[in-house]
N, C-alpha and C positions, 0 to 999 in steps of 0.2 A: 298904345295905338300905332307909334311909326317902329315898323319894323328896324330900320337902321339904327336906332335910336337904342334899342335892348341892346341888339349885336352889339355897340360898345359898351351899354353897361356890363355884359355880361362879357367882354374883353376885357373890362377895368377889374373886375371882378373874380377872373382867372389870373389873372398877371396877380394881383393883392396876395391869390390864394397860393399859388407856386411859385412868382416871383421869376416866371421865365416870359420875355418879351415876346417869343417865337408863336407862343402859341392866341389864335385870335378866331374871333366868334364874327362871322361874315353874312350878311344877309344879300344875297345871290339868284332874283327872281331868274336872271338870262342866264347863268350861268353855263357852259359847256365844258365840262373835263377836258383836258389838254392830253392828247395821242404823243405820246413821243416821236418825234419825225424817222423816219427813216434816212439814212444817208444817199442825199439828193444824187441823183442819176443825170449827174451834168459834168461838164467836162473840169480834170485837175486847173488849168487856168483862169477858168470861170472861179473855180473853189477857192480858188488862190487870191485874187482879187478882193471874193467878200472878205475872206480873213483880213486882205489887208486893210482893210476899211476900219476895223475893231484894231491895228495894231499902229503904232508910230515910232515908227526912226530912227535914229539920227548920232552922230557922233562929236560932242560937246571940245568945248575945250583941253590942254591939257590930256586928251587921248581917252576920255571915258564914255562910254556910251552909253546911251540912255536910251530905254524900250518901254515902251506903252502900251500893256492889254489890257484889252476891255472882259473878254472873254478866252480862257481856257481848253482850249481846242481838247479834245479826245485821242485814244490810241488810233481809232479806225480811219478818222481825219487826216489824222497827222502823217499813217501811212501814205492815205492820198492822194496829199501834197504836199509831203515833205520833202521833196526833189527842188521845188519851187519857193518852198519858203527859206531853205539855206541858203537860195540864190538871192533872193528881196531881202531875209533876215540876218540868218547867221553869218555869211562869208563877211557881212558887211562890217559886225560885234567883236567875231573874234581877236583881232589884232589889234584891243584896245588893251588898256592896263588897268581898267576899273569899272563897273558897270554899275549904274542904277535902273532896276526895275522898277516902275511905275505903276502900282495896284490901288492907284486913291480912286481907279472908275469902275475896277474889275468886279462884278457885281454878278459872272454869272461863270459856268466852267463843267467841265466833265471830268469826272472820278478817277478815268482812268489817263489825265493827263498830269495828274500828279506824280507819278513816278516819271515821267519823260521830262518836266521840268527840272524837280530836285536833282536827276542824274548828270543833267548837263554842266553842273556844280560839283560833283563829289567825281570819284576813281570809281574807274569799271571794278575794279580788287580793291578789298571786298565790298562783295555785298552790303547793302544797308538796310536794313529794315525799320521804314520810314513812317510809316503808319497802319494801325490798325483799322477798321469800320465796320461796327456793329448794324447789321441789319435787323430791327424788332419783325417787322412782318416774316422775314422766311427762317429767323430765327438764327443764321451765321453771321460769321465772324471773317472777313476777306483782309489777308494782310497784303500791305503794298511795300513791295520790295523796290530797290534801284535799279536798273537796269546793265544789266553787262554792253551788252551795244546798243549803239544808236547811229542814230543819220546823223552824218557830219562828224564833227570833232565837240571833245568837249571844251568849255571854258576853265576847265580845273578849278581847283583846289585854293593856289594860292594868290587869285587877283581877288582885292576889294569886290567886295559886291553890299550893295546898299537895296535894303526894298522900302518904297516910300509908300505909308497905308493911310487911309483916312476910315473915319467915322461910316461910310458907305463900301470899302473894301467887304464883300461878304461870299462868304461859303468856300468854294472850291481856292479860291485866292485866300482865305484866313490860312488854310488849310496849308497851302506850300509855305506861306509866308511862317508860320510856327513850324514848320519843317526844318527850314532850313537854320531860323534861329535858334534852335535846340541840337541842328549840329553842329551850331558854333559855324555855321559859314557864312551866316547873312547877318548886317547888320540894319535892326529895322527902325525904320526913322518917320513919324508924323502922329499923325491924332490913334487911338487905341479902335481899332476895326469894328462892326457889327456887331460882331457874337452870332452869328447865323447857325447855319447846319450843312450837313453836306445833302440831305432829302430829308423833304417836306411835303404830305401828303394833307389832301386837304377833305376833309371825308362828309358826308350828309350828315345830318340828323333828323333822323325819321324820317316822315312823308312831309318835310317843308323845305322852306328855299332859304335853311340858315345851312351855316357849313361852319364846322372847325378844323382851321388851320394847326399842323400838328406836326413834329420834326421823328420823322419813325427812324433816324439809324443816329450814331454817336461817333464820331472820329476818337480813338485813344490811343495817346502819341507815345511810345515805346520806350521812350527815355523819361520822360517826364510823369509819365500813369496817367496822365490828367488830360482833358480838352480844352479846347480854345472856346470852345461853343458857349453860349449867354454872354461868358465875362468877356471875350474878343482877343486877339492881340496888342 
């Protein structure tokens, strides 16, 4: 008789049966599909700002700095205001001798900021091919490469870099984070991540208000065959 009430058994009951956490049985009377935003039509300082709101700081002792995302900005963003954020962020990073990134909140992030991350680590020569993402719905395969240039300078190759994950680090942030520990350039330090996905579509069933939640594309890391997704980092 309580609708909410099936929705988990019949969540306890998929998880039992495939043993992936990802996927969930939701009972949803108000429910509205989510429109992907389009990129706000307001001014690069104004953009700049909210990102900074999601970003923190600072330069610790001993010369190591230490950067805090919450969210993973995009390629189309990042074009921007990325004038703006070397001035707030990076001018500020580069002239340390170690850096910890901070991914124990980062919970949320865009596809295509995974190569502008990882590359700010590695050499414009050569190329890397950083990861793969199966798309189930349109049926391809999008590999993500490093990038030859970028805004600003990179951090290279040979300073420390530490990434700190928790139990809630999920999706787009597992994603860089096994990135860059498979090329041996990050060392990753805290509790073992989510196990998310990189897209999760969440679809009806029939003419009611249950929905299941469902992960349609796979990240497969190039060096390793394998994903980060269920088990985490």
């Amino acid at each position: 008789p309580d609708p909410g009430t099936l929705a988990s058994v019949l969540t306890e009951g998929v998880k039992n049966t495939i043993g992936d956490s990802r996927v969930k049985v939701t009972y949803e009377p108000e429910y509205v599909p989510a429109v992907p935003p389009a990129m706000p039509d307001i001014p690069p300082e104004q953009l700049a700002g909210m990102i900074k709101a999601t970003v923190k700081v600072e330069v610790l002792d001993s010369n190591i700095a230490y950067l805090k995302i919450q969210h993973i900005i995009g390629e189309e963003m990042a074009q921007k205001v990325g004038p703006l954020l070397l001035e707030y962020i990076w001018d500020k990073v580069l002239p340390t001798s170690a850096m910890i990134l901070d991914f124990r909140s980062a919970v949320s992030g865009e596809l295509s900021g995974i190569p502008y991350i990882v590359s700010y680590y590695t050499d414009s020569e050569p190329l890397i091919h950083i990861d793969s993402v199966y798309d189930r719905p349109s049926d391809i395969t999008t590999e993500l490469w490093s990038m030859p240039t970028l805004l600003g300078k990179r951090y290279g190759t040979s300073k420390p870099l530490m990434i700190l994950t928790s139990k809630n680090t999920l999706g787009v942030a597992e994603d860089v984070a096994y990135c860059l520990k498979n090329l041996k350039r990050a060392t990753i330090v805290g509790e073992n991540t989510a196990g998310g996905t990189v897209k999760i579509d969440k679809i009806k069933v029939g003419d009611t208000d249950f929905y299941v939640s469902v992960p349609v594309a796979k990240s497969i890391n190039p060096i390793t065959g394998k994903s980060w997704e269920i088990d985490g980092v």
